[in-house]
C-alpha positions in Angstrom: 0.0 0.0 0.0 1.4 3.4 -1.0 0.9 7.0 0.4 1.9 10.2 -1.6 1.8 12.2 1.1 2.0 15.3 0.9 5.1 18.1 0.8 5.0 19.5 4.7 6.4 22.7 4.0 3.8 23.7 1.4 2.5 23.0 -2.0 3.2 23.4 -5.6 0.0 23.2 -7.1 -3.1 25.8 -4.7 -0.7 28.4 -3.3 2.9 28.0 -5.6 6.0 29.5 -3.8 8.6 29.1 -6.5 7.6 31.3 -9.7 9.4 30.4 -13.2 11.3 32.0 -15.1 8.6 33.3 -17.6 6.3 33.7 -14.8 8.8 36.2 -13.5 9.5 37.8 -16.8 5.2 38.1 -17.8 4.9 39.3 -14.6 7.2 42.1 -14.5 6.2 43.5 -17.9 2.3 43.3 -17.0 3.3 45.2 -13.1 6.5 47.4 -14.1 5.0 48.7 -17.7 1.4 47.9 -17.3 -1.7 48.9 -19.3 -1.6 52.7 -19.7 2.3 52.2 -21.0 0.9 49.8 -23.6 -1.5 52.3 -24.7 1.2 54.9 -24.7 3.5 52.9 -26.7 1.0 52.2 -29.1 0.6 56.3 -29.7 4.0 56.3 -30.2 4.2 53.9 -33.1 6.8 50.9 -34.1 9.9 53.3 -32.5 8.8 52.1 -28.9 9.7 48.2 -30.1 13.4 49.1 -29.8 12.8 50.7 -26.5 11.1 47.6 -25.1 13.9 44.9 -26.5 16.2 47.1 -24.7 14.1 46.6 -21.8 13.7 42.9 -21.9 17.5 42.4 -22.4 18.8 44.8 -19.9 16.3 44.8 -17.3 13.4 42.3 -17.7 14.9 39.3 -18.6 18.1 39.8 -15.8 15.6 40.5 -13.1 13.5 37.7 -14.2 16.6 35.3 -13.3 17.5 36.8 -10.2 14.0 36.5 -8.9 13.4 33.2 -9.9 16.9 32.2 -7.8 16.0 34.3 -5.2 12.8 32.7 -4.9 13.7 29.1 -5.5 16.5 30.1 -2.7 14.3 31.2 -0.1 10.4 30.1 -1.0 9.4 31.8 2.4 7.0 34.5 2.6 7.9 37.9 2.7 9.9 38.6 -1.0 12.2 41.3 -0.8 11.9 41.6 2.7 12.8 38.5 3.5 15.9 38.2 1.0 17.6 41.3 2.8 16.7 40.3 5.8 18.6 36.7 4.9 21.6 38.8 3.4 21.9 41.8 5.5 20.8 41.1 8.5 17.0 42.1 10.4 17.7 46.0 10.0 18.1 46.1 6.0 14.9 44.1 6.0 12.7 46.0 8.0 14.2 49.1 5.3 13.4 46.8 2.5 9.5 46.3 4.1 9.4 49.4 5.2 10.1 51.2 1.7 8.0 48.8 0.0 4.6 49.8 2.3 5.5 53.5 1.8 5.8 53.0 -2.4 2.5 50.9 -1.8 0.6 53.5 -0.2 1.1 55.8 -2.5 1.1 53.4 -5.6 -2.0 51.2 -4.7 -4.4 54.3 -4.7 -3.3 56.1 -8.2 -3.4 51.6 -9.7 -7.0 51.6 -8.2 -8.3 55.0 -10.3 -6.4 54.8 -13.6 -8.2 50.6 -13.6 -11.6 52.2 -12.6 -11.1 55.0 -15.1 -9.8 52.3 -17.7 -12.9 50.0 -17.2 -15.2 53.2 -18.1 -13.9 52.9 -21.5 -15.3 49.1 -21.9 -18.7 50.1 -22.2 -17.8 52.4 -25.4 -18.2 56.1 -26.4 -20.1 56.7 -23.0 -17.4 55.4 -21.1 -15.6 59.1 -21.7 -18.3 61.1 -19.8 -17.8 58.4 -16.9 -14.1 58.2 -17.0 -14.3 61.7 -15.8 -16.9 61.0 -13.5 -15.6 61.5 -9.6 -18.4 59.5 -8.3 -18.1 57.0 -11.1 -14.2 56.5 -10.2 -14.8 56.7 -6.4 -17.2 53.6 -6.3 -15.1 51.6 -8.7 -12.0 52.3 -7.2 -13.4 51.5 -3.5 -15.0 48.0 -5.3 -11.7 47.0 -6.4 -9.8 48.0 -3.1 -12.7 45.5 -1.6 -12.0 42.6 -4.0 -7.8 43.0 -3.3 -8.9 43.0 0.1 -10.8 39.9 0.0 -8.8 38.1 -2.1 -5.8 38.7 0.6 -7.5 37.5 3.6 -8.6 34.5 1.2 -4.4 33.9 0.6 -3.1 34.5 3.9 -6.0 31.9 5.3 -5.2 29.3 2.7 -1.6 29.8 3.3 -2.0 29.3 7.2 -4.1 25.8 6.8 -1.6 25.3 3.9 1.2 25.5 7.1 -1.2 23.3 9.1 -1.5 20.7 6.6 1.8 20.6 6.3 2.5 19.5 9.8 -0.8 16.6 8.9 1.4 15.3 6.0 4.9 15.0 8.7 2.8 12.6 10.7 1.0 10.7 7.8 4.5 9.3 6.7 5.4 8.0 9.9 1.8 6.4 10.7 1.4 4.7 7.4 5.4 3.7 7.8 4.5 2.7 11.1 1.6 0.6 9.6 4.0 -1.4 7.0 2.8 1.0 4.3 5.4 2.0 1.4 4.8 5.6 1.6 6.1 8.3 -1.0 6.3 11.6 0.0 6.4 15.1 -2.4 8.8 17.7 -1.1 11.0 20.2 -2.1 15.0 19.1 -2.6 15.5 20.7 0.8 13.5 18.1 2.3 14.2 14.9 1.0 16.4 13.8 3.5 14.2 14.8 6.1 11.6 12.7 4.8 13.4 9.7 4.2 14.4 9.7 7.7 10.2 10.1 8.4 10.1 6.6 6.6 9.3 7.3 3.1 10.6 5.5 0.9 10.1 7.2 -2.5 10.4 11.4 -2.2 9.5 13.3 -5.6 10.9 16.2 -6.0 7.7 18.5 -6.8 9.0 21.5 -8.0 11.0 19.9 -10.9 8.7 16.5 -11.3 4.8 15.4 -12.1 4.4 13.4 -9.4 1.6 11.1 -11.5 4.3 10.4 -13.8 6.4 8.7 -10.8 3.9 7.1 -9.1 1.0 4.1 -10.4 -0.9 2.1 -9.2 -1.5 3.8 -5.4 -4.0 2.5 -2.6 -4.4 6.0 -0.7 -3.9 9.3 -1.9 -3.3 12.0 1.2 -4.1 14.9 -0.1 -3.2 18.5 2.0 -3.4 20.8 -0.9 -6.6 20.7 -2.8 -7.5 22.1 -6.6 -5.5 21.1 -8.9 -2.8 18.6 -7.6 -6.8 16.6 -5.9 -7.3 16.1 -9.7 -4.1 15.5 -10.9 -3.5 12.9 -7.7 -6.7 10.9 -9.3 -4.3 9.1 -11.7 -2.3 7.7 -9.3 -4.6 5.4 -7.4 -5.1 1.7 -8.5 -8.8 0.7 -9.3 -10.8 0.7 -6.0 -8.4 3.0 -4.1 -8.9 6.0 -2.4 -8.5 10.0 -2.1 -8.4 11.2 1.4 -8.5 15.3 1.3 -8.5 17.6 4.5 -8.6 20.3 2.4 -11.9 20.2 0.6 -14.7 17.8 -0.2 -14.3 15.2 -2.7 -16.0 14.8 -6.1 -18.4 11.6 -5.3 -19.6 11.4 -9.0 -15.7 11.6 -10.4 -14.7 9.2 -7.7 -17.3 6.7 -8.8 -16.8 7.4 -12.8 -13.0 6.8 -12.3 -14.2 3.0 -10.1 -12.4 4.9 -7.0 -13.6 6.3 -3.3 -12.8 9.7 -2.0 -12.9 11.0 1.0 -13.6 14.1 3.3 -11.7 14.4 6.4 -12.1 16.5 9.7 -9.9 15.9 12.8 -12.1 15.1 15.7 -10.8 14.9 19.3 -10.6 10.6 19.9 -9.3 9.7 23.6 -8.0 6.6 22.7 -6.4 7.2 19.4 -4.5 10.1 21.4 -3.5 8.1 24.1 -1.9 5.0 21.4 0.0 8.6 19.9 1.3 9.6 23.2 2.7 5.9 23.7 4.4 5.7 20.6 5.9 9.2 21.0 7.5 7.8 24.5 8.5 4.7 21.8 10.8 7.1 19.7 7.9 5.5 16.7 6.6 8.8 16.2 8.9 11.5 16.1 7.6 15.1 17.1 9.2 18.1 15.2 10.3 20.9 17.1 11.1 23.6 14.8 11.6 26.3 17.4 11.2 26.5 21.6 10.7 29.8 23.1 9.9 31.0 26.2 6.1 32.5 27.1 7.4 35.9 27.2 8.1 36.0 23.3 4.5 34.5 22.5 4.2 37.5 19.7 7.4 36.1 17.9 6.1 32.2 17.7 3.1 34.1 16.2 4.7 35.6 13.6 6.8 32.7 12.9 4.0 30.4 12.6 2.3 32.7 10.3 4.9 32.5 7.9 5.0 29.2 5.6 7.7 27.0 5.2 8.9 26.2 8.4 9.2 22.7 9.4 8.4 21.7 12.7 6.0 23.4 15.2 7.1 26.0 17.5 6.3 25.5 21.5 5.6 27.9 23.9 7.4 27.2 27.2 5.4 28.0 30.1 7.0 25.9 33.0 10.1 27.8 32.6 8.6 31.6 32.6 6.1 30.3 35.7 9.1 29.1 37.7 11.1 32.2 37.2 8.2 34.0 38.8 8.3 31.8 41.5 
């Protein structure tokens, strides 16, 4: 029986932390030039096609390579921030964040009335009187500032049950190694060892393989991560197996189409089954990761830390320590 459990730092597929190269590129040309410039270029006729090769070779295309290293480097949240901070030290980071929320304030309001002014012109000639329209530009704008905001608190929730699953998918390889199972695991290079040591036996690298192209003929699917890789992880399974999610419900109808079972899955407090994981943690069978231990008084920093993806382990609060200094 075979598990493809899944990466525990994160996922390729629902929230992906290493951009490619022409990921990089498209997007720096859409965010650095963006609509209005193509508009302008196109006033100024074939003359601006020299100014934009010049672009793409001295700027575009050298900081599409630097971000995609940077990023494959260090896949942690935070960009720019957390690069300097890595390189320099926590003072040229906070600059780095720092300078980037002031250009953001300023930027973010003057992207939000040039789109609403832009969208005025979709609806034709009309669109004119409306582009000049202060109510017009003031609803639209405040609209779009509503749908960034939403789709934020959307990314930053999916990214913290991302982190959680994460720590689901460190235990799933050792219970289903525990249980005899031949488990194979998806992680980044970073983390192959570390899984192997888990007790998988097979670890794909995700970021540079297809995972259904490694493995056939599956019994359980594990899945953390939801959209796409839940219908790419179909493949896998043997007739009659099953997908397990934790992330979102599973297609029934597909399931049954494809001769399969899927499966929706909630953790729910069970006495016994917590008292058989406290005996094999006191075994050494189940291994507890510890990414960080700091004392109660520094409750903010484990905070931040856990909000940030890509951190293997859990970080614990200790309390007996700060209690007895008190004492």
């Amino acid at each position: 029986m075979s598990y493809p459990a899944a990466d525990p730092a994160g996922t390729k597929s629902q929230l992906r932390k290493t951009m490619g190269f022409w990921d990089v590129l498209l997007f720096n040309i859409a965010t650095v030039l963006g609509p209005r410039w193509i508009a302008a270029a196109g006033h100024n006729g074939t003359s601006s096609i020299s100014l934009w090769v010049l672009a793409a070779v001295f700027f575009f295309v050298p900081g599409a390579f630097v971000i995609n290293e940077l990023s494959s480097r260090f896949p942690e949240e935070g960009g720019l921030y957390a690069w300097s901070r890595e390189a320099f030290g926590p003072f040229h980071g906070f600059v780095a964040g720092w300078t980037y929320w002031i250009y953001t304030v300023f930027y973010f309001p003057g992207l939000l009335l040039a789109s609403a002014s832009m969208s005025a012109y979709i609806i034709g000639g009309n669109g004119v009187t409306l582009a000049e329209n202060r109510t017009y530009l003031l609803v639209v704008s405040l609209a779009l500032l509503l749908v960034a905001v939403v789709l934020n608190i959307i990314g930053l929730n999916i990214g913290k049950w991302l982190q959680n699953a994460g720590g689901v998918g460190t235990y799933a390889v050792q219970l289903a190694n525990w249980k005899g199972a031949e488990v194979i695991a998806t992680a980044s290079a970073k983390d192959h060892n570390f899984l192997s040591e888990l007790g998988a036996s097979e670890v794909i690298d995700y970021a540079h393989e297809h995972f259904e192209e490694k493995a056939e003929d599956v019994d359980v699917v594990l899945d953390t991560v939801g959209g796409e890789t839940q219908q790419r992880s179909w493949g896998v399974l043997r007739r009659g197996g099953i997908l397990i999610s934790i992330v979102s419900p599973v297609a029934a109808e597909k399931a049954a189409s494809l001769g399969l079972r899927g499966a929706f899955f909630i953790v729910e407090p069970n006495r016994a089954q917590l008292i058989l994981l406290g005996h094999l943690i006191d075994k050494g069978t189940l291994r507890v990761v510890v990414g960080n231990v700091l004392p109660l008084a520094r409750a903010r920093e484990a905070f931040e830390q856990g909000s940030a993806c890509h951190k293997r382990g859990k970080i614990v609060l200790e309390v007996a320590a700060a209690e007895s200094a008190k004492a």
